[in-house]
N, C-alpha and C positions, 0 to 999 in steps of 0.2 A: 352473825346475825342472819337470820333467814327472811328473804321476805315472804312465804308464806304465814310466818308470826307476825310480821306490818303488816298486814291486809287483812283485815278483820271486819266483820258486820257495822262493829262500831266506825270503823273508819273507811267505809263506804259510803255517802249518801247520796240517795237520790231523788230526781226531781224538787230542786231545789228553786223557790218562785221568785229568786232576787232578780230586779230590776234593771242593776246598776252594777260595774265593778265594785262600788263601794259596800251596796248592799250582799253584793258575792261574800267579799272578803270580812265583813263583820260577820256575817253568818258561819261561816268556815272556821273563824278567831274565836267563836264560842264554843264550835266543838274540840278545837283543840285545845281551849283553853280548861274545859273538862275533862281533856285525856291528858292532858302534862301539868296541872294543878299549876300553869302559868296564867299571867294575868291578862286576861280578855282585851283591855284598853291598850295592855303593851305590844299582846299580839297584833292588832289590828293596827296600831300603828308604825311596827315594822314593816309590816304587808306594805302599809302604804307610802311609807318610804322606799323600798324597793321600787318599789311602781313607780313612786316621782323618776327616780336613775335612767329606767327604760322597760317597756312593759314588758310582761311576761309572757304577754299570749303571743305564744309558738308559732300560731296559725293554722290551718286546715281544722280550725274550730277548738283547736287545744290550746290551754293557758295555765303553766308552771308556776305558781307564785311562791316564792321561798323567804326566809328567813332562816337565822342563826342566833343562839342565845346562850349564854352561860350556863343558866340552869339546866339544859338541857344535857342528857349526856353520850342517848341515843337520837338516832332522827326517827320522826315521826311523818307517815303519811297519811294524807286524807285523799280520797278519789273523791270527785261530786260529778253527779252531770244535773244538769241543768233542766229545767220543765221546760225552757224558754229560753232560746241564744238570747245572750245580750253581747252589746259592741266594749268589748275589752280592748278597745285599742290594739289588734292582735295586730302584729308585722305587714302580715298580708290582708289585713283589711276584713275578714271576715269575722262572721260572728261566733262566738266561744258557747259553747255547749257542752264540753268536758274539760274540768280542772285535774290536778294534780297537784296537791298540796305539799309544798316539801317545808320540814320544819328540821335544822339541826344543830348542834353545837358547837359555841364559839369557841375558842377558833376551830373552825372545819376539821373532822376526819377525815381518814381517809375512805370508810366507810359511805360519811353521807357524800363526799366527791364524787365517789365510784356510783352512787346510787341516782344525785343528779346527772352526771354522764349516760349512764345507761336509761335514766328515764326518758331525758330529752331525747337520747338514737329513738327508740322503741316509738315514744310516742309519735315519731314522726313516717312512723311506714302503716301507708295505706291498709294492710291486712291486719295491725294491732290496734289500731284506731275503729275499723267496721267491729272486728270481733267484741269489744270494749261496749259499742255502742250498741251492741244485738243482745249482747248476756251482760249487765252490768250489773254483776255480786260478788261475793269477795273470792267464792273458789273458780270463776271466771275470768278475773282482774288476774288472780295469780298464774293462772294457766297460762292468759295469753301475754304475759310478759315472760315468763320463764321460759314460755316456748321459744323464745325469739331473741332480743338484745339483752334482757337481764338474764344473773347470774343466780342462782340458785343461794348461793352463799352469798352476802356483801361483805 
Protein backbone atom coordinates (compact mmCIF):
# COMPACT_ATOMS: atom_id res chain seq x y z
CA UNK A 1 0.00 0.00 0.00
CA UNK A 2 1.34 3.36 -1.00
CA UNK A 3 0.53 6.34 0.79
CA UNK A 4 0.56 8.36 -2.02
CA UNK A 5 -2.83 6.37 -3.24
CA UNK A 6 -4.31 7.28 0.79
CA UNK A 7 -3.93 10.82 0.18
CA UNK A 8 -6.20 12.06 -2.21
CA UNK A 9 -8.36 15.33 -2.95
CA UNK A 10 -11.07 13.34 -1.56
CA UNK A 11 -9.48 12.71 1.64
CA UNK A 12 -8.10 16.04 2.16
CA UNK A 13 -10.48 18.60 3.61
CA UNK A 14 -10.18 21.92 4.34
CA UNK A 15 -11.41 24.64 6.41
CA UNK A 16 -13.64 22.86 8.18
CA UNK A 17 -16.24 25.24 10.45
CA UNK A 18 -16.99 22.70 13.29
CA UNK A 19 -17.34 24.00 16.68
CA UNK A 20 -16.96 21.33 18.81
CA UNK A 21 -15.00 17.87 19.03
CA UNK A 22 -18.25 16.40 18.45
CA UNK A 23 -19.13 18.42 15.55
CA UNK A 24 -15.39 17.70 14.17
CA UNK A 25 -15.83 14.03 14.39
CA UNK A 26 -19.53 13.86 12.89
CA UNK A 27 -18.39 15.80 10.02
CA UNK A 28 -15.20 13.61 9.34
CA UNK A 29 -17.71 10.26 10.00
CA UNK A 30 -19.65 11.40 7.00
CA UNK A 31 -16.91 11.74 4.77
CA UNK A 32 -15.55 8.50 5.60
CA UNK A 33 -18.51 7.12 5.75
CA UNK A 34 -18.89 7.91 1.94
CA UNK A 35 -15.37 6.67 1.08
CA UNK A 36 -15.90 3.13 2.95
CA UNK A 37 -19.67 2.61 2.15
CA UNK A 38 -19.56 2.21 6.36
CA UNK A 39 -22.21 3.49 8.37
CA UNK A 40 -22.15 7.26 9.44
CA UNK A 41 -23.85 6.67 12.93
CA UNK A 42 -21.32 3.73 13.70
CA UNK A 43 -18.46 5.67 12.57
CA UNK A 44 -19.19 8.52 14.67
CA UNK A 45 -19.82 6.60 17.41
CA UNK A 46 -16.59 4.72 17.43
CA UNK A 47 -14.75 8.07 17.14
CA UNK A 48 -16.47 8.73 20.26
CA UNK A 49 -15.68 5.97 22.08
CA UNK A 50 -12.29 6.22 21.56
CA UNK A 51 -12.43 9.69 22.76
CA UNK A 52 -14.25 8.60 26.03
CA UNK A 53 -10.68 6.00 26.76
CA UNK A 54 -8.26 9.21 26.31
CA UNK A 55 -8.18 12.02 23.70
CA UNK A 56 -6.53 11.96 20.74
CA UNK A 57 -5.29 15.44 20.30
CA UNK A 58 -1.45 14.85 20.13
CA UNK A 59 -1.12 18.42 20.94
CA UNK A 60 1.02 21.26 19.31
CA UNK A 61 -2.55 21.71 17.56
CA UNK A 62 -2.75 18.14 16.19
CA UNK A 63 -5.42 15.52 16.98
CA UNK A 64 -5.32 11.65 15.67
CA UNK A 65 -8.64 10.23 16.09
CA UNK A 66 -8.85 6.41 15.00
CA UNK A 67 -10.94 3.60 14.89
CA UNK A 68 -10.96 -0.03 13.74
CA UNK A 69 -13.62 -2.10 12.10
CA UNK A 70 -14.28 -5.36 10.41
CA UNK A 71 -15.42 -4.26 7.34
CA UNK A 72 -12.80 -2.50 6.83
CA UNK A 73 -9.83 -4.15 5.10
CA UNK A 74 -7.48 -1.46 4.17
CA UNK A 75 -7.07 1.78 6.35
CA UNK A 76 -8.18 4.87 5.37
CA UNK A 77 -7.00 8.41 6.01
CA UNK A 78 -8.63 11.72 6.06
CA UNK A 79 -6.46 15.06 6.76
CA UNK A 80 -8.69 18.09 7.88
CA UNK A 81 -7.56 21.36 9.10
CA UNK A 82 -9.81 23.31 10.63
CA UNK A 83 -11.20 27.14 9.69
CA UNK A 84 -11.04 27.60 13.47
CA UNK A 85 -8.95 25.75 16.41
CA UNK A 86 -11.46 24.32 18.65
CA UNK A 87 -10.40 22.71 22.24
CA UNK A 88 -10.02 18.91 21.69
CA UNK A 89 -9.08 18.25 24.92
CA UNK A 90 -5.43 18.03 23.30
CA UNK A 91 -2.66 16.58 26.00
CA UNK A 92 -1.15 19.83 26.04
CA UNK A 93 -4.06 21.93 26.42
CA UNK A 94 -3.96 23.67 23.15
CA UNK A 95 -6.22 24.25 20.57
CA UNK A 96 -6.52 21.50 17.40
CA UNK A 97 -6.37 22.85 14.00
CA UNK A 98 -5.23 19.94 12.20
CA UNK A 99 -6.68 16.28 12.34
CA UNK A 100 -5.60 13.13 11.07
CA UNK A 101 -8.03 10.67 10.69
CA UNK A 102 -7.12 7.10 10.98
CA UNK A 103 -9.65 4.47 10.20
CA UNK A 104 -8.57 0.66 9.93
CA UNK A 105 -9.34 -2.96 10.34
CA UNK A 106 -10.19 -5.06 12.96
CA UNK A 107 -8.26 -6.70 14.18
CA UNK A 108 -5.20 -4.31 13.41
CA UNK A 109 -2.51 -4.86 10.46
CA UNK A 110 0.39 -4.52 10.49
CA UNK A 111 -0.04 -2.04 7.85
CA UNK A 112 -2.39 0.27 9.69
CA UNK A 113 0.10 -0.21 13.03
CA UNK A 114 3.10 0.89 11.00
CA UNK A 115 0.96 3.84 9.56
CA UNK A 116 -0.40 4.93 13.01
CA UNK A 117 3.40 4.73 14.47
CA UNK A 118 4.70 6.76 11.63
CA UNK A 119 1.87 9.11 11.66
CA UNK A 120 1.96 9.97 15.27
CA UNK A 121 6.45 10.39 14.90
CA UNK A 122 5.81 12.69 11.92
CA UNK A 123 2.96 14.63 13.11
CA UNK A 124 4.83 15.66 16.06
CA UNK A 125 7.97 17.45 14.48
CA UNK A 126 7.93 21.01 14.35
CA UNK A 127 8.94 21.28 10.38
CA UNK A 128 5.96 18.55 9.08
CA UNK A 129 3.46 20.16 11.16
CA UNK A 130 4.52 24.18 9.50
CA UNK A 131 4.93 22.54 5.93
CA UNK A 132 1.16 20.73 6.45
CA UNK A 133 -0.07 23.89 7.57
CA UNK A 134 1.60 26.47 4.63
CA UNK A 135 0.56 23.88 1.68
CA UNK A 136 -2.45 21.85 2.62
CA UNK A 137 -3.34 19.40 -0.45
CA UNK A 138 -2.93 16.10 -1.16
CA UNK A 139 0.55 16.14 -3.34
CA UNK A 140 1.83 18.54 -0.26
CA UNK A 141 0.54 16.13 2.62
CA UNK A 142 2.30 13.32 0.74
CA UNK A 143 5.54 15.23 0.15
CA UNK A 144 5.95 16.38 3.58
CA UNK A 145 5.37 13.03 5.19
CA UNK A 146 7.27 10.89 2.89
CA UNK A 147 9.93 13.33 3.26
CA UNK A 148 10.36 12.68 6.77
CA UNK A 149 8.89 9.76 9.28
CA UNK A 150 6.74 7.98 6.70
CA UNK A 151 7.64 5.19 4.55
CA UNK A 152 6.90 5.34 1.07
CA UNK A 153 5.55 1.67 1.14
CA UNK A 154 3.20 0.76 4.37
Amino acid sequence: MNLKDMVTPQTVIRDIRAGTKAELLAELAGRAAFLTGLDRTALFRALLDREAISSTGLGLGVAMPQARFRELHIPLVLFAQLGRPIDYHALDGRLVDMVFLLLGPEPATAAYLKLLVSASRALREADIRKRLRDRFDAPSIVAALQDNAFSAQL
